[in-house]
C-alpha positions in Angstrom: 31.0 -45.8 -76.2 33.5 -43.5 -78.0 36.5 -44.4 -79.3 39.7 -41.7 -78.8 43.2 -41.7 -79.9 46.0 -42.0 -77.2 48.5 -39.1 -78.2 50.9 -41.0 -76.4 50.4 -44.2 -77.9 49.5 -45.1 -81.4 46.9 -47.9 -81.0 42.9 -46.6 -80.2 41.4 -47.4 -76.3 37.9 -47.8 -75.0 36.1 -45.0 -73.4 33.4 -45.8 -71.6 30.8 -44.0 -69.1 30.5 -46.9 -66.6 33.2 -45.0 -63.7 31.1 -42.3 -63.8 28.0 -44.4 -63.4 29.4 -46.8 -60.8 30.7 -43.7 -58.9 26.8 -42.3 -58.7 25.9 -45.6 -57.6 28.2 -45.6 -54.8 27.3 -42.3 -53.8 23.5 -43.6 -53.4 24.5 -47.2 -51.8 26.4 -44.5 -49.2 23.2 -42.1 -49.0 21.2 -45.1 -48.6 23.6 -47.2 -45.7 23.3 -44.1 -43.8 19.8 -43.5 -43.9 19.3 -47.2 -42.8 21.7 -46.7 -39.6 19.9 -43.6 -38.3 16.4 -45.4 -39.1 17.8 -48.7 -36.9 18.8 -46.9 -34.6 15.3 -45.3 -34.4 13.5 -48.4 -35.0 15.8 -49.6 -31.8 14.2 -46.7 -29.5 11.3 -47.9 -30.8 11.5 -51.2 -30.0 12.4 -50.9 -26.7 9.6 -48.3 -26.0 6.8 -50.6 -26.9 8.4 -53.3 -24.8 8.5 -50.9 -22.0 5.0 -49.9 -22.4 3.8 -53.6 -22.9 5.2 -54.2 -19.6 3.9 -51.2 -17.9 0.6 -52.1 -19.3 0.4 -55.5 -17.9 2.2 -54.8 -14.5 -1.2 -52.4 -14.6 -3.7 -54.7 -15.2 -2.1 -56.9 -12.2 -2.2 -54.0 -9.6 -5.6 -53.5 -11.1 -7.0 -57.1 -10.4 -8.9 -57.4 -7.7 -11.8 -59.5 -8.0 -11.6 -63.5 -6.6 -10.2 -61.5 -3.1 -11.5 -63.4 -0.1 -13.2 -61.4 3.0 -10.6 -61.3 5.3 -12.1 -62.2 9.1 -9.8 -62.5 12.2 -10.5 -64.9 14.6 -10.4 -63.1 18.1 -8.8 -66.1 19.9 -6.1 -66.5 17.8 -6.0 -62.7 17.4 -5.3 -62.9 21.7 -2.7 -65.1 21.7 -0.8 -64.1 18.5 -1.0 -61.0 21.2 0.7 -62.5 23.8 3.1 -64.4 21.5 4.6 -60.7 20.6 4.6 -59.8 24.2 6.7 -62.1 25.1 9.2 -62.0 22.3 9.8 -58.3 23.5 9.9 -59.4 27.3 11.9 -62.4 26.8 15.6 -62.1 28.0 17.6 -61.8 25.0 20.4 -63.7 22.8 23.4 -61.3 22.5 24.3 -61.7 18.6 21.8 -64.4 18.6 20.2 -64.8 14.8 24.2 -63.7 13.7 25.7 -66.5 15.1 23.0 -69.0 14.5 23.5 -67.8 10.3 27.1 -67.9 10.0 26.4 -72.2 10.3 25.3 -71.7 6.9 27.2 -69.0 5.6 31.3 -69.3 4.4 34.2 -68.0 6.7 34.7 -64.5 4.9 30.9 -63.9 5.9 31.9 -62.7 9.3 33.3 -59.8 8.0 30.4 -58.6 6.1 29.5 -54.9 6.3 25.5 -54.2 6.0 26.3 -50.4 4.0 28.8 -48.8 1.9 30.3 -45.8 3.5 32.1 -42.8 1.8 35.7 -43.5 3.9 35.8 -47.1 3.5 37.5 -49.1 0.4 34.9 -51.3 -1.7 36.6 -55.5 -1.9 37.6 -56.4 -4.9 35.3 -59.2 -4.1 32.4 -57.0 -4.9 33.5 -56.5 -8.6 33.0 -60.3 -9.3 29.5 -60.2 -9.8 27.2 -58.1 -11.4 24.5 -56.5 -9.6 22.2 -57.1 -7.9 25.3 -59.8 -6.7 27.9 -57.1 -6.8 29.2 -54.6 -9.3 30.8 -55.9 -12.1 31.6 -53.4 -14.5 30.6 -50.2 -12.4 33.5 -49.4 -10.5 33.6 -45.6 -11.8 29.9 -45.5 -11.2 30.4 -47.0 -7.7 33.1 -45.0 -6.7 31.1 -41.7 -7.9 28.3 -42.7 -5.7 30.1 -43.5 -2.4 31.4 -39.9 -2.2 27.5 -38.4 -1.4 27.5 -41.2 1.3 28.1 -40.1 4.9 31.0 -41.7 6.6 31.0 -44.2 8.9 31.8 -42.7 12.0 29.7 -39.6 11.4 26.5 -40.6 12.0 25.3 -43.4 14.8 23.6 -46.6 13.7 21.1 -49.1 15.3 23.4 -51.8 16.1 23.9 -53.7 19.0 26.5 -52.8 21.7 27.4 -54.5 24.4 25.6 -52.8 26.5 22.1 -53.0 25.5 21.0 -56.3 23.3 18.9 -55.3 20.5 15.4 -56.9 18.5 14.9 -55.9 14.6 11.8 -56.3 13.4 11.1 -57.1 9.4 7.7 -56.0 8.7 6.8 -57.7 5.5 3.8 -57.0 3.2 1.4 -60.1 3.7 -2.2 -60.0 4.1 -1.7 -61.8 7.1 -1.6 -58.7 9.2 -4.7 -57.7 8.4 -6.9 -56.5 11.7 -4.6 -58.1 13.9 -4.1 -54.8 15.5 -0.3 -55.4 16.2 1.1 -51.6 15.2 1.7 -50.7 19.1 3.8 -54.0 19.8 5.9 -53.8 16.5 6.7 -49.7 17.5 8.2 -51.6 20.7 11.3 -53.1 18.8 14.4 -51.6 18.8 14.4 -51.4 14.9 11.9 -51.7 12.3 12.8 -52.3 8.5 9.9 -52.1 6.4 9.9 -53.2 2.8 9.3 -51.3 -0.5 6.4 -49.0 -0.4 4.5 -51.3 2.3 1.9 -48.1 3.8 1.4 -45.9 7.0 -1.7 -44.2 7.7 -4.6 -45.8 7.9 -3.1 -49.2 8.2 -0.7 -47.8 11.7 -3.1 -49.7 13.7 -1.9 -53.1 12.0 1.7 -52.1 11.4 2.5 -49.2 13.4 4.3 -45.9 13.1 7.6 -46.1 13.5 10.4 -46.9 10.8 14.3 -47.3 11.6 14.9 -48.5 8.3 12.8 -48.3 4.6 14.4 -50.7 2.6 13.2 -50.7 -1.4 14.9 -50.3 -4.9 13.5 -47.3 -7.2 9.9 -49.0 -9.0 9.3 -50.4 -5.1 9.8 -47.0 -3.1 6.7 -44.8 -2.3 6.2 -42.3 -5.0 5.0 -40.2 -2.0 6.6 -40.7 0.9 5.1 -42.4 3.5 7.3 -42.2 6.6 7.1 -39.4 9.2 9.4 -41.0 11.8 12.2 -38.4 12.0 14.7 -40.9 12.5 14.2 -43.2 8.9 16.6 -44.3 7.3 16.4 -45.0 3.5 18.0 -47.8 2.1 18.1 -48.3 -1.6 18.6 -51.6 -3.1 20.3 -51.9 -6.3 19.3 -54.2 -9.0 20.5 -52.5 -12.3 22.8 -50.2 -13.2 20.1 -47.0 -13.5 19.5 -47.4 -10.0 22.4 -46.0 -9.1 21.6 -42.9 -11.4 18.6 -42.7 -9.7 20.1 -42.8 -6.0 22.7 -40.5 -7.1 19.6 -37.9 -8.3 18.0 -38.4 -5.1 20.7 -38.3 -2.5 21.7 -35.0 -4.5 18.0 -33.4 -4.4 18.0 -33.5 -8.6 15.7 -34.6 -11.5 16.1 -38.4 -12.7 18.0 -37.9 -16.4 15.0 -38.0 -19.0 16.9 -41.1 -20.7 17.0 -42.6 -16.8 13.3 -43.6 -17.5 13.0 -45.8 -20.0 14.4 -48.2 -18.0 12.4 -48.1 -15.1 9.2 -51.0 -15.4 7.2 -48.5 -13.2 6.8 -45.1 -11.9 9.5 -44.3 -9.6 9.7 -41.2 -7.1 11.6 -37.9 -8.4 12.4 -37.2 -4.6 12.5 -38.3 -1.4 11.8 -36.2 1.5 15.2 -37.0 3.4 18.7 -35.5 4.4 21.5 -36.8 2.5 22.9 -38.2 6.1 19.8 -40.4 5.9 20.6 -42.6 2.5 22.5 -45.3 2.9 23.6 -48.1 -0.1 22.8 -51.8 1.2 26.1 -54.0 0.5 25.5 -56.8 -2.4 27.6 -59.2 -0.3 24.2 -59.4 1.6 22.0 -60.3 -1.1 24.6 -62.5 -2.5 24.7 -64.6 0.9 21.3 -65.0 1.0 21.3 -66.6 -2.8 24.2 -68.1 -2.9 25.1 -69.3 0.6 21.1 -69.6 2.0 19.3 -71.0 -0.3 22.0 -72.4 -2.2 20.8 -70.8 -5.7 23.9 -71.2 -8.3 25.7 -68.1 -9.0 24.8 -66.1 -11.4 24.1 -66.1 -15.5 24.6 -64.1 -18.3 21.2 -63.7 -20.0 20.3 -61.2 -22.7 16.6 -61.3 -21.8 15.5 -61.8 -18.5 17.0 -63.2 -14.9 17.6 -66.6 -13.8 14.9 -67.9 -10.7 17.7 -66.9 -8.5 17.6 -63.5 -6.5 15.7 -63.5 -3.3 13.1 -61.4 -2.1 13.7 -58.7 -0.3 12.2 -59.7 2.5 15.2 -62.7 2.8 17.6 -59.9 1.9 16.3 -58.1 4.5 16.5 -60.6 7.5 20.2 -61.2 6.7 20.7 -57.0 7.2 18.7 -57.0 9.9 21.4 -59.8 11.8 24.1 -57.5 11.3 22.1 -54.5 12.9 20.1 -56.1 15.6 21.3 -59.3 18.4 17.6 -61.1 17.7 15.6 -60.7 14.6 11.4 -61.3 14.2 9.8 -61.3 11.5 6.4 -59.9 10.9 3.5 -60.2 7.9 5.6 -63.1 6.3 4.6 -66.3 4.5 2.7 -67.0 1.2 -0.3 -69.5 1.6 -0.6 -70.4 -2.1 -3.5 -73.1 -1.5 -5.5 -70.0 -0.4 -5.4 -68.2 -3.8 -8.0 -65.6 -3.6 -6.6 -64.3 -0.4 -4.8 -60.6 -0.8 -1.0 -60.7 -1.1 -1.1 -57.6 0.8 -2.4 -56.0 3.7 -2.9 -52.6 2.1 -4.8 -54.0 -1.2 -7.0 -56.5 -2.7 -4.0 -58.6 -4.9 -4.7 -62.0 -4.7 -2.2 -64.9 -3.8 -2.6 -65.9 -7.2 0.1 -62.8 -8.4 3.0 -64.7 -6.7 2.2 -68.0 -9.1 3.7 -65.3 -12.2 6.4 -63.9 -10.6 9.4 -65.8 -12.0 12.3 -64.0 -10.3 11.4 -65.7 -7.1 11.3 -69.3 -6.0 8.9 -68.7 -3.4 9.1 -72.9 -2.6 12.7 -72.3 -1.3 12.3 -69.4 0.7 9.6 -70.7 2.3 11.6 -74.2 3.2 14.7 -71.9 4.2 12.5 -69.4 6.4 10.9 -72.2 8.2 13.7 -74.3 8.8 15.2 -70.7 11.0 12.0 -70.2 12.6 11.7 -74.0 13.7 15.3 -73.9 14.7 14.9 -70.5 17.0 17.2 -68.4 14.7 14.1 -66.2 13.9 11.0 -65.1 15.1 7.7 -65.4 13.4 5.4 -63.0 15.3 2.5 -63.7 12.8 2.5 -67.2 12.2 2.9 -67.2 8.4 6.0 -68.9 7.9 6.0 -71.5 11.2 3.2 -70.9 14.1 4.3 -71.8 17.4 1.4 -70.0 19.2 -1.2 -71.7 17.2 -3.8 -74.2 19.0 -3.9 -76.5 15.9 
């Protein structure tokens, strides 16, 4: 320390060289706070990479497993009169707004208003902005809003629905096993309309699902990476679970790339295109998945989690039934049911995934829907053509 006379006063003060030290201290406290920010922020992308790619790995290794697969064999009698079941669903007189009516017993008043799609002319409910997706939209009304205007409007284009002159049969073709050889592609091409689910095949499997497709219903990681419908009058339907789907639907409706930073939040390979005209997209209405949570299986609403998703969205195959009652005046159902005690048998009629997949799949209660599904089928609102879910048909 030095010691210097104040010209001002008389008395001597303290200089000292701690500001000056204290001053280069703070300089390197700031260097260093900043240096830590951008390498949290790096250590964040990180982070959320390897997460991304531990979960892309295992969803991998599951696709990939299929040893403990049963031979699948298909017993000709039961293949005959699972035949003539079909036939005379499609030549049986039929229940003008039928499944509709039989559903709104379980469903709440404001129900019969709901509107399967979201059209570019027609004003969103507020009611859809209480939940957040895939429930409704909470917190993505710009979003929203941007993505209705590349939507056609509703009274440009022509819809399968049911008039009152013609009563009309949907068809949800699921993606069991079950339909496996059974042949059954030329009777399901008979219904009016056909929803398929997520990437469920053509091709080679047309003689066991058919050709035809009204309606591809699917979210982005469940859509075909290549296309898989030829029937010139398909309809794409995206689903919409998180708020990057509708980036995605946006890109694709709009013929564009997916945003690079748009894929690091997809758990699988998703399509960069889809072979359709922009008339052909449509957006399916949460109100529909939120009925068949809430108000059909009775699953509580909704829960903020940071990680993760209650056991409370349906599959899309339940999802899919309650669209296909506002579309069609009778609704079947095709390739449905999950035999659990039967668990080397494949999940799927287009690979070897066993039964044994469903047991990890914590999203779904696959119980309920199966108590829910058969109590329709037993009471007549629906129409199991395959005997998965309820078999009427069956000798034993």
């Amino acid at each position: 320390m030095q010691r210097f006379r104040n010209p001002i006063s008389s008395g001597f003060q303290v200089f000292a060289e701690r500001p000056e030290k204290v001053r280069l201290c703070e300089n390197n406290n700031m260097r260093f706070l900043i240096r830590w920010a951008a390498y949290r922020r790096m250590f964040a992308v990180l982070g959320c990479l390897v997460v991304l790619s531990l979960m892309l790995l295992s969803l991998s290794l599951m696709d990939t497993r299929t040893d403990r697969h049963a031979t699948w064999t298909v017993d000709l009698k039961h293949k005959k009169l699972l035949h003539q079941h079909v036939h005379d669903v499609l030549q049986g007189q039929c229940r003008p707004h039928g499944t509709r009516k039989d559903l709104l017993t379980r469903l709440p008043a404001s129900s019969h208003k709901t509107h399967p799609f979201l059209w570019r002319n027609e004003p969103i409910s507020d009611t859809l902005f209480l939940y957040p997706l895939p429930f409704g939209f909470r917190g993505l009304q710009t979003k929203v809003e941007r993505l209705q205007r590349l939507l056609p409007a509703s009274d440009s284009v022509t819809e399968p629905v049911h008039t009152s002159s013609q009563c009309r049969r949907c068809v949800v073709v699921g993606n069991g096993g079950i339909l496996k050889g059974l042949e059954l592609g030329s009777l399901i091409d008979r219904f009016d309309t056909i929803i398929r689910l997520n990437s469920g095949p053509l091709g080679q499997f047309s003689v066991d699902v058919g050709n035809r497709t009204s309606i591809r219903l699917s979210y982005p990681e469940s859509t075909p990476v290549d296309w898989v419908d030829t029937d010139p009058l398909t309809v794409f339907v995206a689903v919409l679970y998180k708020g990057v789907d509708l980036s995605w639907t946006s890109a694709m409706i709009n013929k564009l790339p997916v945003p690079l930073w748009d894929w690091l939040f997809f758990w699988k390979k998703v399509p960069d295109q889809i072979p359709l005209d922009s008339s052909r997209f449509r957006i399916l209405n949460p109100q529909v998945i939120k009925e068949a949570a809430l108000d059909l299986l009775k699953y509580p609403p909704p829960r903020f989690h940071l990680w993760g998703w209650d056991q409370n969205i349906p599959t899309l195959g339940v999802s899919a039934l309650n669209l296909a009652s506002l579309l069609c005046d009778e609704v079947s159902l095709a390739g449905f049911g999950y035999n659990l005690t039967q668990q080397g048998a494949s999940l799927h009629y287009y690979d070897h995934l066993p039964m044994s997949f469903m047991q990890g799949q914590k999203m779904h209660d696959v119980n309920k829907e199966t108590e829910l599904l058969q109590s329709l089928v037993r009471e007549g609102t629906l129409t199991d053509l395959t005997g998965g879910i309820h078999c009427s048909f069956c000798t034993s």
